[in-house]
C-alpha positions as CSV (number, residue, x, y, z in Angstrom):
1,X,25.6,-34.9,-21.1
2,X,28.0,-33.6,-18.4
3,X,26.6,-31.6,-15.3
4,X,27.1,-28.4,-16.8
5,X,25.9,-29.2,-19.5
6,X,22.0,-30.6,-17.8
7,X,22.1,-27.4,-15.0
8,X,22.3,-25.1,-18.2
9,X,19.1,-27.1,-19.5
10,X,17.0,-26.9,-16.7
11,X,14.4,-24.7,-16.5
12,X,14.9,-23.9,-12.8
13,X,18.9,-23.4,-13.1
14,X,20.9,-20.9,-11.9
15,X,22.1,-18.1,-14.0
16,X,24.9,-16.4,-12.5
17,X,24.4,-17.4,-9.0
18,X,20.2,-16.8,-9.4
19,X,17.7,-19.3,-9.8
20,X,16.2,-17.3,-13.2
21,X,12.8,-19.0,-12.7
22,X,12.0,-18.0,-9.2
23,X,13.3,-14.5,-10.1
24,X,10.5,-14.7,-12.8
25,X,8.2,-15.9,-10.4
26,X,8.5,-13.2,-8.0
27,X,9.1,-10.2,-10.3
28,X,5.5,-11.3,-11.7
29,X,4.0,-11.8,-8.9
30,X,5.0,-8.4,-8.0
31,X,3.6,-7.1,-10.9
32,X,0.0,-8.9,-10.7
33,X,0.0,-7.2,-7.0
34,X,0.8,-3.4,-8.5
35,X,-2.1,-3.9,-10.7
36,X,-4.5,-5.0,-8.6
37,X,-3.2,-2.1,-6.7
38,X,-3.6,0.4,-9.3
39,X,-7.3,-1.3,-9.8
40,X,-8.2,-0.7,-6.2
41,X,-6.8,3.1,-6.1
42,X,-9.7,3.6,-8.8
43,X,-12.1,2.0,-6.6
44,X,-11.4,3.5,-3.4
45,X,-11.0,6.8,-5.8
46,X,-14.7,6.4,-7.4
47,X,-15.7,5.7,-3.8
48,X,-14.7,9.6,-2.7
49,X,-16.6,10.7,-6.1
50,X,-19.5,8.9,-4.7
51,X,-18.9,10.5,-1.4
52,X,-18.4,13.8,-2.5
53,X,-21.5,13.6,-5.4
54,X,-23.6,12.7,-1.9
55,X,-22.4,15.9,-0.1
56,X,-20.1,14.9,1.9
57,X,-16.4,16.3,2.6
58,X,-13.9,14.0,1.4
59,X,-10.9,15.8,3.5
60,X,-12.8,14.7,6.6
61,X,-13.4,11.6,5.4
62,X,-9.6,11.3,4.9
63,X,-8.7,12.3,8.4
64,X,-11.6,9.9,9.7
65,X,-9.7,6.6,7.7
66,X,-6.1,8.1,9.1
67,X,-7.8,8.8,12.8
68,X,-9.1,4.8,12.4
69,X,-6.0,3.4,11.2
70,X,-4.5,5.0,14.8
71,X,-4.1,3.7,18.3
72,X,-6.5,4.9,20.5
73,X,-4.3,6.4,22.6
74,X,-2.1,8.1,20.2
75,X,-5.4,9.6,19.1
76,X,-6.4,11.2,22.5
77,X,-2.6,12.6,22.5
78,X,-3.0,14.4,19.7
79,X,-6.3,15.5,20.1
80,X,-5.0,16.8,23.2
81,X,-2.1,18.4,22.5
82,X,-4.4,20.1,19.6
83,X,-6.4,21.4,22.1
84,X,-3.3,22.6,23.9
85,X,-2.0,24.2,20.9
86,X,-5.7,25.9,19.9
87,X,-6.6,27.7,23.8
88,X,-2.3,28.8,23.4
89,X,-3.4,30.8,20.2
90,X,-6.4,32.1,21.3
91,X,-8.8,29.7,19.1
């Protein structure tokens, strides 16, 4: 069997320049990931049912999570500036 010849039979061997088996590998890894992603939006989304079903307000609860995700500082800014923006319209 020539070189060509065993690279064409091996599992891991290049197709066109791309190693087919650890293009496999990643693409399904990929796809494991958006499921278990798709399986956690219906989590978190049961978890604002729940939330809502107890009475609270699942808008604030959104801009809670986004305010948490911020840097403090960037918080106080906008805070700020929406404080600016509330005494400039007469709120």
């Amino acid at each position: 069997m020539d070189a060509e010849n065993f690279a064409a039979d091996d599992n891991a061997a290049a197709v066109g320049g791309i190693a087919a088996d650890r293009l496999r590998s990643i693409i399904e890894r990929i796809e494991r990931l958006e499921e278990e992603r798709k399986a956690l939006a219906g989590d978190i989304k049961d978890i604002f049912t729940e939330a809502k079903s107890a009475g609270f307000d699942v808008k604030v609860i959104r801009q809670i999570i986004r305010l948490r995700k911020q840097e403090p500082a960037e918080v106080e800014e906008q805070e700020t500036l929406l404080d600016i923006y509330r005494r400039a319209l007469g709120m």
